[in-house]
N, C-alpha and C positions, 0 to 999 in steps of 0.2 A: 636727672642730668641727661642732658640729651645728647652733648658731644663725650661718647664713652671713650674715645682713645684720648684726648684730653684729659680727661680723671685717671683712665691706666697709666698714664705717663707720667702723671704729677704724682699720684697716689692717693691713695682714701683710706681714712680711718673711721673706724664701727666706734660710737662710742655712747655710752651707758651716765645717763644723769641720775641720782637718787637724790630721796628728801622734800621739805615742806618749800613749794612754791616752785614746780621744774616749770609750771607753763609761765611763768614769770620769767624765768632764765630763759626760754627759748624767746620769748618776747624780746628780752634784751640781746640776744643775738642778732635776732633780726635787723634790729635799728644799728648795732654796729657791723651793717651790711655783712655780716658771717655766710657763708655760703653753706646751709644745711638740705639734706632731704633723705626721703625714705624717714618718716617722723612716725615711730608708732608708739603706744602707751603698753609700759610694764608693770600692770596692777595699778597700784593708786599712786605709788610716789616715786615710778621711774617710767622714765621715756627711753627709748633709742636713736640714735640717728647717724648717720654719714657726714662728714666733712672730709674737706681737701687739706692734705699734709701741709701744705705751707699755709693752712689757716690754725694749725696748732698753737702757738704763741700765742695768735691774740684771742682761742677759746682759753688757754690758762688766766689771759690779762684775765677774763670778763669773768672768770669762777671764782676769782680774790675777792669779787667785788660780793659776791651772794653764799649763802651757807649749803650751796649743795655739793654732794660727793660726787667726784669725776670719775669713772674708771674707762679704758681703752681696752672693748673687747678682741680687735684684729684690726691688720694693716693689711690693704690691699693694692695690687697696681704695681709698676715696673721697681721703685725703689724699695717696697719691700721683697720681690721677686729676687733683685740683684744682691740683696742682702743675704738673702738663704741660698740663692747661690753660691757664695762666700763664705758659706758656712760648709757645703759639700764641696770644695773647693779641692781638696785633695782627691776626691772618688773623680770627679772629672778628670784632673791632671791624670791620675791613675788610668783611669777610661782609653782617653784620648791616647796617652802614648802607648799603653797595649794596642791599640787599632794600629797607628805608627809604627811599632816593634812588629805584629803580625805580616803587614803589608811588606814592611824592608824585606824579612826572611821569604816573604811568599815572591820577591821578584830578585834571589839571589839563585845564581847557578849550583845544584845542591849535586847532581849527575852527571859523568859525561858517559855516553854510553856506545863502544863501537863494535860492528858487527862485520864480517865476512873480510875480515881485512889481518893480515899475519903478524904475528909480533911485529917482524921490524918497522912494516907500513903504519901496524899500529903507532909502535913510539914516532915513525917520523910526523904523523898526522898529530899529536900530540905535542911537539915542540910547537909547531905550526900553531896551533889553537892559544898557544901559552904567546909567542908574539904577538899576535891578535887579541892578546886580554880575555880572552875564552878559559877562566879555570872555574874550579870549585872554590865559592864563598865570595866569588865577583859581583857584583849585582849587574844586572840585565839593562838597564838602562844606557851605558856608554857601549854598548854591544854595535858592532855591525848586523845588518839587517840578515838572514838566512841566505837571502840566494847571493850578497856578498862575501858569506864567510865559506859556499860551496864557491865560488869561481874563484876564491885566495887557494883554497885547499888543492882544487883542480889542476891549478897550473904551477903552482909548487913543490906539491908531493907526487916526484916521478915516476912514483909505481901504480898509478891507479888512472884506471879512464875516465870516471863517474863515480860522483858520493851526494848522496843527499843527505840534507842536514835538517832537521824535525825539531822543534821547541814543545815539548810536553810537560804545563809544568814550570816545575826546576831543575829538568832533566832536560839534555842534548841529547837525541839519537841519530847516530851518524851510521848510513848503509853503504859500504864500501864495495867496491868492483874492481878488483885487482888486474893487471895487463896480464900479470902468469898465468890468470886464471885457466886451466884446461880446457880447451875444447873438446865436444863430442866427434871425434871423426868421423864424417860424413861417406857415403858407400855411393862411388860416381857411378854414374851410367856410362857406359861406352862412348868415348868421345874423339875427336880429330882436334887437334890445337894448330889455329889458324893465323895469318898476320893481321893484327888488326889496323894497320896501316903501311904506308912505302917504308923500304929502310934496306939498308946492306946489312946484314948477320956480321956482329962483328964477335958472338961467344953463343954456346949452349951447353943445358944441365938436363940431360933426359932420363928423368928416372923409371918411365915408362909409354911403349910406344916404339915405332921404327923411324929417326930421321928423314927428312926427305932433302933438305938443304944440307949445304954447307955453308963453312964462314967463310966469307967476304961476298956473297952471293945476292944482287940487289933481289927483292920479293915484291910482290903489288898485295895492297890490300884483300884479303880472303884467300892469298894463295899457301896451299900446303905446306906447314911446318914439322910437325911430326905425326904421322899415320896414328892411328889407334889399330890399325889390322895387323895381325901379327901373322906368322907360320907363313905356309908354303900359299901361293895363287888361289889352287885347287882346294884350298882347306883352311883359309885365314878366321881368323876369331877374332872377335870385337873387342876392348878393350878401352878404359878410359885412360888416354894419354895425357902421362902428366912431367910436367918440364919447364924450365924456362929457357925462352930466346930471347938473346938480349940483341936488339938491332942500333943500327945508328941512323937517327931521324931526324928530323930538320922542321925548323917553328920558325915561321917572321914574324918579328914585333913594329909594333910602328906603337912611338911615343912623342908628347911635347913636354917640356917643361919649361916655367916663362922664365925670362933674366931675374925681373922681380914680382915680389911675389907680399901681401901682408896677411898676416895670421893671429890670434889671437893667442897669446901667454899668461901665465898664471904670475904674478910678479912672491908672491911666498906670504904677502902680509891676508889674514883673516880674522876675523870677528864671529864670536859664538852667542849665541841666544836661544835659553830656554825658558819653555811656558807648558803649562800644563792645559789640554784641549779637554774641555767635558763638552760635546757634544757639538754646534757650531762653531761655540766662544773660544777664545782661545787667552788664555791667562797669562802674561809672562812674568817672571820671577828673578832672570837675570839676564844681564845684554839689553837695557834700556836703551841706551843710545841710539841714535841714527846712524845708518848705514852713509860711512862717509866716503865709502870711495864710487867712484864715475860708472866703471864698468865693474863687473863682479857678476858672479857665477853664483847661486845657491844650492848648496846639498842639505835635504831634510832627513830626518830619521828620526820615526815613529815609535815608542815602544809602548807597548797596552801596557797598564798596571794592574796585577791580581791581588785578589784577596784570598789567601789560601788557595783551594781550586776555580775562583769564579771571576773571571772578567769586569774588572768594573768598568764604568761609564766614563773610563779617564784616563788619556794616553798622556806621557812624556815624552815633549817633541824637541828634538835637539836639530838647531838648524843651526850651518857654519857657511857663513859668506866670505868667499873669496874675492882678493883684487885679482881684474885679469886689465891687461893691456892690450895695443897696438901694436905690433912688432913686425918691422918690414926686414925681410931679407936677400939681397943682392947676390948673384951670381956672374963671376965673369962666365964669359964662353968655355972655355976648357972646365971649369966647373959644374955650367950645366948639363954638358956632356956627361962629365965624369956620372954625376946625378941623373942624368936621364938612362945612363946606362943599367944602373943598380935600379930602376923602377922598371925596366924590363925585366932585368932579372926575377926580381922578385915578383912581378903579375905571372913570369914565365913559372915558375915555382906553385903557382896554384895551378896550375894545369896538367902539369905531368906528373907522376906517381909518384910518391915519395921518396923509392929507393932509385930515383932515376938520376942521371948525371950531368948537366952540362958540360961539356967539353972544347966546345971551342965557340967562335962568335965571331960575326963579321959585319961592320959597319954598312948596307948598301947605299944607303942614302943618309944626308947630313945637311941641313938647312935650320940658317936661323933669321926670322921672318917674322912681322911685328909683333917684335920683341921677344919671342920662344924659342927655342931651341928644337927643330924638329929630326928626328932621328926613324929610318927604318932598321933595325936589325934582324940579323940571318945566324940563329942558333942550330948549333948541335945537340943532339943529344943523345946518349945509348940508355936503353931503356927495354923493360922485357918488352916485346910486341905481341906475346902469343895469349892468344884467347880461344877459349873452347866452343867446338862446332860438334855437336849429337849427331853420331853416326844413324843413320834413317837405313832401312832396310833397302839393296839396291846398288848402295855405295861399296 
């Protein structure tokens, strides 16, 4: 036979002629076009040979017809193959879902594990992981990705500055950095604390050091706020001065914001689909559909799937398409004022120290001009001013 996938597909049977007159019988096969081959002789009164499973029938017709014994040594090719398959049909099923049961456990969260962080931080970090679907006996696949579930944690749980979060496994290890955390107190060098901008003194805290201002006393930048020399002229000693002065200081903003304005909104309706990627392909399993809305947003999120300790070849990719819209929104004047006022504030807010205060605020300028709203403002502000200057030998 010369088309072998052909005969594997249909199938082939071995089969065994005995008795007085086989080469008679193979003669009569032939004439009723039988499709045989591979013809050898077995002693004197048996042959072998091959045929095609669906020529079985009409080799029984043509055996009624002559006195020889038929026997059927094997069956070869896809329909007897899927037949013994069917026969170990339970070792497979068995097989197959052990590999399934191994895989589910190897990508369920079995640990959680947290380090340098105190009871309570502990349990608050803890609740925090349990609304986020982070427990023991979860499985890993509807998980947020790690540097999502450090930036939930970061900005939620208010006693920590920094925590990274490690997937090892079926274990979470999560490395915590406390704000209480103590510092090593640092051994200053002799220093001068100096203005490091204009300002009036409106308060001081000098824990160490000889004042040289008062309050209400306007200063120029670099000029002397509290000495580090201490004792008599003739005999002063260096020291690092340490204090705060708090001055009142002065920022102009200049800002526009337009009457109208369009931005892009999230309208609430989504669509999910998942597929499984082995390598370029990417296989989907559920969320067939076409993506029916206009505009829309995609978030992906990728989870590798293990097998016990070892990475297979085969991530679960959960992608969730949101509708987003066109949304225009109008401001009368008094409005974008109102609005352009809080956007100074708040750029004003990145710029000065965090324990510092705004206190008052003055509109200088006020123009609205195609179509914006444009505003200078003249803030207050009281804020420590004093920065340290190394006493040099001299001084």
């Amino acid at each position: 036979m010369k088309n072998h996938w052909v005969t594997f597909l249909g199938g082939t049977i071995h089969v065994k002629v005995e008795g007085k007159g086989v080469e008679r019988f193979i003669n009569q096969l032939t004439r009723a076009r039988l499709m045989i081959w591979n013809v050898k002789r077995q002693g004197t009164n048996a042959i072998t040979f091959y045929i095609r499973l669906q020529d079985l029938h009409k080799l029984r017709h043509q055996a009624r017809k002559n006195d020889c014994r038929i026997s059927f040594l094997s069956g070869q090719g896809m329909p007897f193959l899927w037949k013994r398959t069917l026969k170990n049909a339970g070792f497979l099923i068995g097989l197959i879902l052990f590999f399934i049961v191994i895989t589910l456990l190897s990508n369920v969260v079995w640990g959680i594990q947290i380090k340098g962080a105190s009871p309570q931080t502990e349990h608050q970090i803890k609740k925090e992981l349990n609304k986020m679907g982070i427990q023991v006996g979860k499985l890993q696949f509807n998980m947020d990705s790690l540097e999502s579930i450090q930036h939930e944690l970061t900005n939620k749980v208010p006693n920590i500055t920094w925590v990274g979060v490690d997937l090892h496994g079926t274990t979470f290890h999560l490395q915590v950095v406390e704000k209480n955390t103590p510092k090593t107190k640092k051994t200053l060098s002799p220093r001068h604390l100096v203005a490091n901008q204009k300002a009036v003194i409106v308060d001081m805290f000098v824990e160490a050091g000889i004042p040289v201002v008062k309050v209400n006393q306007f200063v120029n930048k670099g000029q002397l706020l509290v000495s580090g020399l201490i004792g008599r002229e003739e005999d002063q000693k260096p020291v690092a001065a340490i204090g705060k002065v708090y001055g009142k200081t002065w920022y102009k903003t200049d800002v526009e914001l337009p009457l109208q304005s369009e931005f892009q909104v999230f309208t609430g309706l989504e669509q999910k689909k998942y597929s499984l990627k082995i390598g370029s392909f990417s296989i989907p399993f559920w969320g067939f559909g076409k993506i029916k809305y206009k505009a829309y947003e995609t978030e992906k999120n990728v989870h590798p799937i293990k097998f016990l300790k070892w990475r297979l070849p085969i991530d679960y990719v959960q992608k969730t398409v949101r509708e987003k819209e066109l949304a225009q929104r109008d401001y009368t004047k008094a409005q974008a004022i109102s609005a352009a006022k809080e956007l100074a504030v708040n750029d004003l807010k990145t710029k000065i120290p965090n324990d510092a205060k705004i206190v008052d605020e003055y509109v200088l300028h006020e123009q609205v001009e195609n179509g914006k709203v444009k505003l200078s403002i003249y803030f207050q502000v009281i804020e420590d001013i004093a920065e340290a200057k190394p006493i040099v030998q001299g001084d």
